[in-house]
Every structure is written in structure tokens, then in C-alpha cells.
N, C-alpha and C positions, 0 to 999 in steps of 0.2 A: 460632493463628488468632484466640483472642482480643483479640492486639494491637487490633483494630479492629472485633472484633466483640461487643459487651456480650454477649450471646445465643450465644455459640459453641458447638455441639453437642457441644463435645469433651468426650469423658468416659474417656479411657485415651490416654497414648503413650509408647511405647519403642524407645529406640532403640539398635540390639544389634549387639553385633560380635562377627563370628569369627574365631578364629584357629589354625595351627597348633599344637598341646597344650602345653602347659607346665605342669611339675609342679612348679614354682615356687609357685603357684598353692596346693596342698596346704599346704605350708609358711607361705605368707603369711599365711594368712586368719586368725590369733591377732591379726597387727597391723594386718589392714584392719578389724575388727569392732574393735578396740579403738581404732583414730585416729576410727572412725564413731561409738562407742559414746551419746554425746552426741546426734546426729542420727538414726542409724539404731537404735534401741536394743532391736528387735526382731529376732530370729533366729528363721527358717523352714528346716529342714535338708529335704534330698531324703528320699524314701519308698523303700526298696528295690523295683526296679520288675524283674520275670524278665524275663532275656535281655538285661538294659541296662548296661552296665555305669557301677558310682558314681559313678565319678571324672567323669564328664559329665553329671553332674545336678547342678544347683547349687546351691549354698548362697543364702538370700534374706533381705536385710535390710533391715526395713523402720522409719521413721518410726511416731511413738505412735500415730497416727492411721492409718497404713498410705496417708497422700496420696503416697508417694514413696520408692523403697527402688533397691537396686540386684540382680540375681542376677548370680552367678560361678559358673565350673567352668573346670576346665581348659584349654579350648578355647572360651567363650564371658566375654563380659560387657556385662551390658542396663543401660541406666537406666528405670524404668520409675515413669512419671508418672499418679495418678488424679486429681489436681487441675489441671490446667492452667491457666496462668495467662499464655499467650503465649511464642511460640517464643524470645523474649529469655532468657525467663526460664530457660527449659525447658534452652536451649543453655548457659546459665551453669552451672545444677545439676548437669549431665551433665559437659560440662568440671572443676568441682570432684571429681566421687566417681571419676570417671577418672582425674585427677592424685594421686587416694589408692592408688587401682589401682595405677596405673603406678610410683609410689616404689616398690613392694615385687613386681612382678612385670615383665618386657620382655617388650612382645610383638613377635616376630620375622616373622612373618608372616601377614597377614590373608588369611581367605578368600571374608569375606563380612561387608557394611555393611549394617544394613535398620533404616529409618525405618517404624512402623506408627502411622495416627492410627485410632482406635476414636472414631464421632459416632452420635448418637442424637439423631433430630430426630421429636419428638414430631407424633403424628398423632390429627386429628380424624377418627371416622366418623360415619355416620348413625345406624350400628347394627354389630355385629358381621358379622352376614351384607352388611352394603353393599359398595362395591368403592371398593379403595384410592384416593382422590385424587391419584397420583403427582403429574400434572403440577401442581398447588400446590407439591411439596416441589424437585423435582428436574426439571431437564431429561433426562428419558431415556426412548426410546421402546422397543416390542421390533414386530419387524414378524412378525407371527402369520398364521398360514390364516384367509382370509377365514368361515370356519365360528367361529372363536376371536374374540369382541369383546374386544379389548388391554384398551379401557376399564372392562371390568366384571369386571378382577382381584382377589379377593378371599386372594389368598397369593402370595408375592414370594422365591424363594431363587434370586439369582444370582450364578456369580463367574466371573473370567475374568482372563487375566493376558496382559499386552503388553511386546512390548518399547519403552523407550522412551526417547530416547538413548545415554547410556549404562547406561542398567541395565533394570533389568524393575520391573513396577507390578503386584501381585495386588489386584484390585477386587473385595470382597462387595459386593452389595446386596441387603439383606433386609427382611422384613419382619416383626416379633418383638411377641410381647404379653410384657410384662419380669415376672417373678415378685415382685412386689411388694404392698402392701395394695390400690391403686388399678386396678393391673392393669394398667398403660399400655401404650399401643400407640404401636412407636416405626416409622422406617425406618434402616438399622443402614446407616453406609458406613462400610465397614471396609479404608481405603489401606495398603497395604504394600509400599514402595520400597524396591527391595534393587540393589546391584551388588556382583559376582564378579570383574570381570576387573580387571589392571591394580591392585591396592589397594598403598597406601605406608600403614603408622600415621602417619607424620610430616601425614600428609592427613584424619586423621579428620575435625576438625570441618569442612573445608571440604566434604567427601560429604557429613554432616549437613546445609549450609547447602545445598546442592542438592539432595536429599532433599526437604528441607523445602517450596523454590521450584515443584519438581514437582509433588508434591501437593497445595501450596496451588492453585496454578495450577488444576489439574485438576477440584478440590474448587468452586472459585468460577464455573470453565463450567458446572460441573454443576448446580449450586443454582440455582431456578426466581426468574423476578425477584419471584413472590408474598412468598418467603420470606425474602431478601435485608433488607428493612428490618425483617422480626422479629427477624432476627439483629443489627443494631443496633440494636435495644433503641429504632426508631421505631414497632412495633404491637404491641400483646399478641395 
């Protein structure tokens, strides 16, 4: 989204695929951590977790800075981005650490494609107890009992999921003070575009580029027109 937006709220995205198991995967991962070693040069291993079993917890490697790494296991693999830098770019890095992937393991059949953007769009209050300013950030309303004033909502936890061509869309929207020194208070839209049915590997990146279309779509009805020119970087 930063393509075009100086001010992009983005601050997490990954985009993960599933697949039928391959224990290829086991085998590989000497040579995917050693073609990576150069970019990804940090290794994060799973935690033994009761009643889960290992071989589907993944292994996680990340960049010296930890802006960009990939996770694997047997049946899954993410790209997962904390710098974003615009869906070009994002679509590039994911195509390179996939085509690392893929030399050294096949996947035969996918089960599941999901794009998630994680944004955080900073909020001003009057005071702690005042009530959230929604309509500045976000176009979205909630129709409440006339005894409930919508307007003088002081705490914000929703999610809800639709279907939406062809895939399904899980929407948070929340409302979070970040644990931080300054303490900030954000509102969290948390998109996550997944489709099941129907999946070809030979198709990844194009459900990528539809993923993407979706959410962004969705993402820009959403945003209030107050907030629109802060995100390009015409108001502080």
C-alpha cells in the first residue's frame, strides 16, 4: 500500500501457503538455510508445544534486523514482512525466497493461499476515558440500542469474516494501547484473504496479485476521507 502512500499504516504482511505434507521439507532445510544464509542469517527453531506434533511447526529465518524472514514446516510456507515497502516489492521478495523453496522441495498440492496486511493507524484522544474518534480514521459504523450512544465508544474489539468472491476476508478491528515507552494508542485493521478451493502451485503469484487487489480495495473504502491525505504524507 505504500506504493502510493508515504504514510502507509502497514506494519506486518505475510503471505502463506498451504500444502499437502512433504517430508522433503525435513531433508531440505540444510540447503534452504545455507542458499539463505547471506540474507536470512538468523535461525528461530519451534518450541516443543503438548499434543502438537513437530514436524508442523516451523522452522523461522530471519534477516539481521528481523524486517523480513521466511517460516517452513512440512505442510506450510510464509513469507513474512515487517518493513513494508509496497506490494512490488513485497511480491518480488516472496517470488525470490519461494523459488529457494521450491529448488529443493515440490509442492503437489495446495490447500490453502492467505494474504494478511497487519496496519496501525495512530490515534489522537482528548484524554484516556474520551471516546474513540472512529469516524476521522475509518468509514465504519456499528448500529447499537438506542440506550448505547455508538458515538461515545471508549473500547473497540471486532472481527468478522465474509465470503468474498472467490475466497473469504477475516477482518479485526480493534482498538489497542501498544506496549511501548509512549504508550500509543492505535486502531489495528487486521485483513486476512485466504482461498481453499480450486488451488494450482503453478498459480501462486497470481492469488497473491488478487489477494492483494481485494484488500487493498477494501482497505481504501474503508479509510475516512479525514485520513486519506495524512497517508499521503499531505498533513501531519
Amino acid at each position: 500500500m505504500s506504493d502510493i502512500f508515504k504514510n502507509a499504516p502497514v506494519v506486518g504482511a505475510i503471505f502463506q501457503l498451504r500444502f499437502a505434507g512433504e517430508t522433503a521439507v525435513e531433508a531440505a532445510r540444510p540447503q534452504i538455510q545455507q542458499t539463505l544464509r547471506s540474507e536470512l542469517p538468523k535461525l528461530y527453531v519451534p518450541k516443543c508445544v503438548p499434543g502438537e506434533a513437530p514436524a508442523l511447526q516451523p522452522y523461522s529465518l530471519r534477516a539481521a534486523d528481523d524486517s523480513e524472514g521466511i517460516d517452513f514446516a512440512v505442510n506450510t510456507f510464509s513469507y513474512v514482512c515487517k518493513r513494508y515497502q509496497g506490494f512490488k516489492v513485497f511480491k518480488s521478495r516472496f517470488e525470490h525466497f519461494f523459488g529457494v523453496f521450491s529448488r529443493h522441495v515440490s509442492i503437489h498440492s495446495l490447500t490453502r493461499v492467505g494474504l494478511r496486511y497487519v496496519n496501525h493507524i495512530p490515534v489522537l484522544r482528548e484524554s484516556e476515558t474520551a471516546a474513540i474518534p472512529l469516524e476521522e480514521y475509518v468509514k465504519v459504523g456499528f448500529r447499537l440500542p438506542p440506550a448505547i450512544p455508538g458515538a461515545n465508544l471508549t473500547q473497540l474489539d471486532s472481527t468478522f469474516t465474509v465470503r468474498i468472491d472467490d475466497g473469504s476476508l477475516r477482518l479485526a478491528l480493534q482498538f489497542q494501547k501498544l506496549n511501548t515507552p509512549k504508550q500509543e494508542e492505535v486502531l489495528v485493521l487486521d485483513f486476512d484473504f485466504s482461498r481453499t478451493e480450486e488451488l494450482s502451485v503453478d498459480r501462486v503469484l497470481e492469488y497473491l496479485d488478487k489477494s492483494h487487489q481485494h484488500t487493498k480495495r477494501i482497505f481504501l473504502e474503508m479509510i475516512s476521507d479525514q485520513y486519506l491525505p495524512v497517508m499521503r504524507g499531505e498533513e501531519q
